[in-house]
Backbone as CSV, one residue per row, in Angstrom:
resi,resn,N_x,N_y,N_z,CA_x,CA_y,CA_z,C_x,C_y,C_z
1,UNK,49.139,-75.338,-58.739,49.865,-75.551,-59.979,49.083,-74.931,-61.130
2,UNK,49.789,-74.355,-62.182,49.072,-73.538,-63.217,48.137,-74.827,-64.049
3,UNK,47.060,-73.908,-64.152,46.389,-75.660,-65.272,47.225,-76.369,-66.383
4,UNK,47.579,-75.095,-66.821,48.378,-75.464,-68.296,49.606,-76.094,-68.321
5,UNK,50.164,-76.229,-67.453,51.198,-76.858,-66.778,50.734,-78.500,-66.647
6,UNK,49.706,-78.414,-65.746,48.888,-79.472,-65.625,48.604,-80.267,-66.499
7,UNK,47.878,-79.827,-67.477,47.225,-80.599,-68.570,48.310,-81.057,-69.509
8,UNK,49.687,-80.203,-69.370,50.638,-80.579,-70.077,51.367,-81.869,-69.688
9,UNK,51.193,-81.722,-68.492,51.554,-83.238,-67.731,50.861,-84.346,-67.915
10,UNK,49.762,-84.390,-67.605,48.550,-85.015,-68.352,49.015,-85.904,-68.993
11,UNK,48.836,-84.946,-70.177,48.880,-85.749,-71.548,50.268,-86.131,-71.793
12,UNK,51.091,-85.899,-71.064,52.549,-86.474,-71.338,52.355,-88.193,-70.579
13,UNK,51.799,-87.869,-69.461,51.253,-89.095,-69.012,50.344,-89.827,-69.405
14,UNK,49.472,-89.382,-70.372,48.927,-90.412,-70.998,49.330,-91.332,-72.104
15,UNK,50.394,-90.311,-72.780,51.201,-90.705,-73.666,52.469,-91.745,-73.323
16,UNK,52.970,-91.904,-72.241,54.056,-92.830,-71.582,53.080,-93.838,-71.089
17,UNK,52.107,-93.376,-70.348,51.617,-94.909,-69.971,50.326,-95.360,-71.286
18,UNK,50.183,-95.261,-72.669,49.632,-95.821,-73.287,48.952,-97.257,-73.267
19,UNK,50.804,-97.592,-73.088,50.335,-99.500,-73.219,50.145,-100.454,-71.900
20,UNK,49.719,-98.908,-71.094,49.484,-99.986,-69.658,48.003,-100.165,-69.830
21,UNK,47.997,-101.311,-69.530,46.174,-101.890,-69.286,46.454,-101.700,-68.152
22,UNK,44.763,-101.028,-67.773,44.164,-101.024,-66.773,43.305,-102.374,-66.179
23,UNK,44.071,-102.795,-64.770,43.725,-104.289,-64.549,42.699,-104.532,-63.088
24,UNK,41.225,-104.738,-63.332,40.877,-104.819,-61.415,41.080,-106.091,-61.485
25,UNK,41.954,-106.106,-60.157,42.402,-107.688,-59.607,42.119,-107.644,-58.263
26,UNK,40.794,-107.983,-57.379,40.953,-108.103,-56.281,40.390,-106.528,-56.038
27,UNK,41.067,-106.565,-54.828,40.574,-105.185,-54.325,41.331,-104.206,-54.552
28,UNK,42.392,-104.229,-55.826,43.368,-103.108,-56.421,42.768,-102.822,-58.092
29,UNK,43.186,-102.056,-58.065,43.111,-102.045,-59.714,44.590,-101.238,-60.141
30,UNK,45.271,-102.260,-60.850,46.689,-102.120,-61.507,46.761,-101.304,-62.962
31,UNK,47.633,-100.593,-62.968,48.076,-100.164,-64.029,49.746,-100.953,-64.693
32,UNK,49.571,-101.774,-65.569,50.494,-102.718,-66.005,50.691,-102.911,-67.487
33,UNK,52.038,-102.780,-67.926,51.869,-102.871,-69.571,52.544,-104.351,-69.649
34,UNK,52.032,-104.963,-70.110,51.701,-106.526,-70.395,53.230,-107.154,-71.135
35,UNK,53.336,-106.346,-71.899,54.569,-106.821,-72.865,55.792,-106.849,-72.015
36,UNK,55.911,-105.745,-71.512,57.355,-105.195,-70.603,57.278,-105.629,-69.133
37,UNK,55.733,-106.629,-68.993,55.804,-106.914,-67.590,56.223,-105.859,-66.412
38,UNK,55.752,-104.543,-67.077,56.165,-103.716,-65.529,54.653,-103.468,-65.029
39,UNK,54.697,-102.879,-63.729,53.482,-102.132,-63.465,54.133,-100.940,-63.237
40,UNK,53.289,-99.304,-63.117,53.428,-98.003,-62.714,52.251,-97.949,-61.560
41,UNK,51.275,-98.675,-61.094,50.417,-98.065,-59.950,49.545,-98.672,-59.658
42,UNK,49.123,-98.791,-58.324,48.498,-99.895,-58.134,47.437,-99.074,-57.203
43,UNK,45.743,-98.886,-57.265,45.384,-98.123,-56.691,44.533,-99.431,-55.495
44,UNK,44.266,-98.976,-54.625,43.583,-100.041,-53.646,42.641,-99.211,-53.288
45,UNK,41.287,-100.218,-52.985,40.177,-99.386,-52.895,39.895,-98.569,-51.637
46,UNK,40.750,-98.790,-50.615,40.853,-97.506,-49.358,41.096,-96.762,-50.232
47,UNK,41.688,-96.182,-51.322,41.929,-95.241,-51.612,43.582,-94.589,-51.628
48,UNK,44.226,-95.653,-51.267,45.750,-95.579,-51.130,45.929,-95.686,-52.734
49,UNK,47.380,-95.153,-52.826,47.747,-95.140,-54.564,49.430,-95.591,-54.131
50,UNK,49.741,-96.474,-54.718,51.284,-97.155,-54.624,51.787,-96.679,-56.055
51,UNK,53.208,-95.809,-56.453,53.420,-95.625,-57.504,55.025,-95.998,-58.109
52,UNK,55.120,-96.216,-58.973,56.665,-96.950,-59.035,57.639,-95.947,-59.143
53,UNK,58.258,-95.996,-57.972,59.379,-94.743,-57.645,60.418,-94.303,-59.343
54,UNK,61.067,-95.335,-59.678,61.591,-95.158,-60.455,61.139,-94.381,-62.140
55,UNK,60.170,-95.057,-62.626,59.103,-94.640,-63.678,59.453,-93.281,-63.219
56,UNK,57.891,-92.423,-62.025,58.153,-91.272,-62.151,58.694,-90.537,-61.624
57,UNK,59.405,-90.922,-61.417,61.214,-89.617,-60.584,61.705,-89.558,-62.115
58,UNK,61.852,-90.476,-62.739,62.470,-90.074,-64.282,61.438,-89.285,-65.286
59,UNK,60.602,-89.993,-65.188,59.623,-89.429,-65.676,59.106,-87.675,-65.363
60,UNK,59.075,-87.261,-64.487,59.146,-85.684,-63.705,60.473,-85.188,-64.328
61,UNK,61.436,-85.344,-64.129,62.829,-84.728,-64.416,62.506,-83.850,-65.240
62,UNK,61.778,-84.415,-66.541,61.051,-82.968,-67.918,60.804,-82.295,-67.558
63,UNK,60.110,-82.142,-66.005,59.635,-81.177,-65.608,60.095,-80.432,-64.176
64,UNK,61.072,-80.798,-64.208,61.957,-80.594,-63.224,61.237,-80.395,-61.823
65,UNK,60.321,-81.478,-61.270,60.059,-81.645,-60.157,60.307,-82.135,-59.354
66,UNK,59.941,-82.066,-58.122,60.612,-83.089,-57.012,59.363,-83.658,-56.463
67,UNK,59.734,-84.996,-55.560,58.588,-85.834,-55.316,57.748,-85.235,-54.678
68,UNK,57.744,-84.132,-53.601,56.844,-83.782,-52.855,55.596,-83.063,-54.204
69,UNK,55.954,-82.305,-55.316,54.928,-82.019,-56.046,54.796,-82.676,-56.468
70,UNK,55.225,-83.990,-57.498,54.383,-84.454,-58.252,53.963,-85.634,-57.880
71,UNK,53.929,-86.083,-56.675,53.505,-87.097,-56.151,51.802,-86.588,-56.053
72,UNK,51.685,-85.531,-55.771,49.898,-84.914,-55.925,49.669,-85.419,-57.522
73,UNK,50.303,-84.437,-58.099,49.889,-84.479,-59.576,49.655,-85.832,-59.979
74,UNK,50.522,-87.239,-59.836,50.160,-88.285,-59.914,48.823,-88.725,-59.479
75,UNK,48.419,-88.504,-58.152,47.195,-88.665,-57.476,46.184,-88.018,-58.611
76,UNK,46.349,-86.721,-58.984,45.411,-86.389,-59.842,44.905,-86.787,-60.773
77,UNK,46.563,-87.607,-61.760,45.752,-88.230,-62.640,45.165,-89.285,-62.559
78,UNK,45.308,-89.727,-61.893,44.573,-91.307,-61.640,43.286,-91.065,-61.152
79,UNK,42.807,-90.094,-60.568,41.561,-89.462,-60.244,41.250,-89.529,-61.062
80,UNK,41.743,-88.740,-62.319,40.755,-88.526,-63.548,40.572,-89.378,-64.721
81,UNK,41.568,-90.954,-64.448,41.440,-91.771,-65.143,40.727,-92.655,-64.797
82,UNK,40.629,-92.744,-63.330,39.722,-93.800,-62.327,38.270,-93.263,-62.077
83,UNK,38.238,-92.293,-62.539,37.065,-91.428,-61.402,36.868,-91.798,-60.188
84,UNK,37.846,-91.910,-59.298,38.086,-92.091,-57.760,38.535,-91.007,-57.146
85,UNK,38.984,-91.388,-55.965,39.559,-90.270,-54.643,40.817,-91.414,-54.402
86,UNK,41.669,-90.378,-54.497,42.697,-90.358,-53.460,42.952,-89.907,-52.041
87,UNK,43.115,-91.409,-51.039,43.625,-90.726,-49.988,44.988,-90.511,-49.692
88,UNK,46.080,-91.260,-50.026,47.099,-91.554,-49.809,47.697,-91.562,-51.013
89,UNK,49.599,-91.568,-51.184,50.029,-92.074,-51.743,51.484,-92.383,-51.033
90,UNK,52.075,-93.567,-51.924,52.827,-94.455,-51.438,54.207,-94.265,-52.473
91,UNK,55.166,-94.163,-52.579,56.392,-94.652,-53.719,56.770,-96.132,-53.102
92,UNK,57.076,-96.815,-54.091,57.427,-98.006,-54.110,59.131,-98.203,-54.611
93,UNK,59.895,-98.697,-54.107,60.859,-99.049,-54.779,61.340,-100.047,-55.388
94,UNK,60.432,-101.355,-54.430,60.809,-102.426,-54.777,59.676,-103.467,-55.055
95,UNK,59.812,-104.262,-56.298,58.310,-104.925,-55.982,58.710,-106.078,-57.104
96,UNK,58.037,-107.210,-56.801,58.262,-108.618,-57.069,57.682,-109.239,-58.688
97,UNK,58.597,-109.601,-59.240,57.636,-109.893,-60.682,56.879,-110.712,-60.438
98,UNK,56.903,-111.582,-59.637,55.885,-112.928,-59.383,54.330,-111.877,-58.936
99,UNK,54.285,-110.678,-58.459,53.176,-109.948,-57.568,52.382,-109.421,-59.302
100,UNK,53.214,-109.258,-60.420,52.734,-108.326,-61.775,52.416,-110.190,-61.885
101,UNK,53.237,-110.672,-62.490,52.355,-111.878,-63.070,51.046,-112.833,-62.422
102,UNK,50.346,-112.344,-61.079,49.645,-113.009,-60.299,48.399,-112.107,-60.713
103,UNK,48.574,-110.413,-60.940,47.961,-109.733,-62.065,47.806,-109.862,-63.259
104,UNK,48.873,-109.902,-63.675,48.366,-110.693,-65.714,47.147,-111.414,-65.532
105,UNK,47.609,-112.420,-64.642,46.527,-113.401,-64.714,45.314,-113.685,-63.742
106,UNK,45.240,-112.767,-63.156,43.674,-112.340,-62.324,42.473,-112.657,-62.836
107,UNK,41.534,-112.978,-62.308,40.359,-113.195,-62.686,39.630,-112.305,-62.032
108,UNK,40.492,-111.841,-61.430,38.855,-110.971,-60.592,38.763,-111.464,-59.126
């Protein structure tokens, strides 16, 4: 993928997920914006990355991709927000509000 392309994505993604706090709960660390009670990604420390199907399939459309590319590009950024490795990634379609609010309130 061209960098500039890249970095343009980036920062489009940093800019949509602003108001997600970054949450370690356990052996995941969540990306969740608190107010709207959603999550976008849930990384687990194997190194698997779970991402919320819906978010970025809409989210890509700007860029008129399809999941097989930007399902990397996702991986990437979370690399560079986590300073981790990705081994995997996962789309999610369906997932439980009781599972985000057991995160809100994590201790660790």
């Amino acid at each position: 993928m061209n960098i500039i392309i890249k970095k343009r994505i980036f920062d489009r993604l940093y800019e949509a997920l602003k108001d997600a706090e970054i949450i370690d709960c356990g052996d995941s660390i969540w990306f969740i914006d608190r107010d709207k009670e959603q999550w976008y990604l849930e990384y687990q420390g194997s190194g698997l990355l779970l991402w919320r199907y819906q978010f970025f399939n809409n989210f890509f459309l700007l860029f008129s991709m399809e999941q097989d590319e930007y399902k990397r590009v996702i991986a990437d950024w979370v690399e560079e927000v986590l300073n981790c490795k990705i081994g995997a990634t996962i789309r999610s379609t369906i997932f439980k509000s009781s599972k985000v609010e057991y995160v809100l309130n994590c201790d660790k």
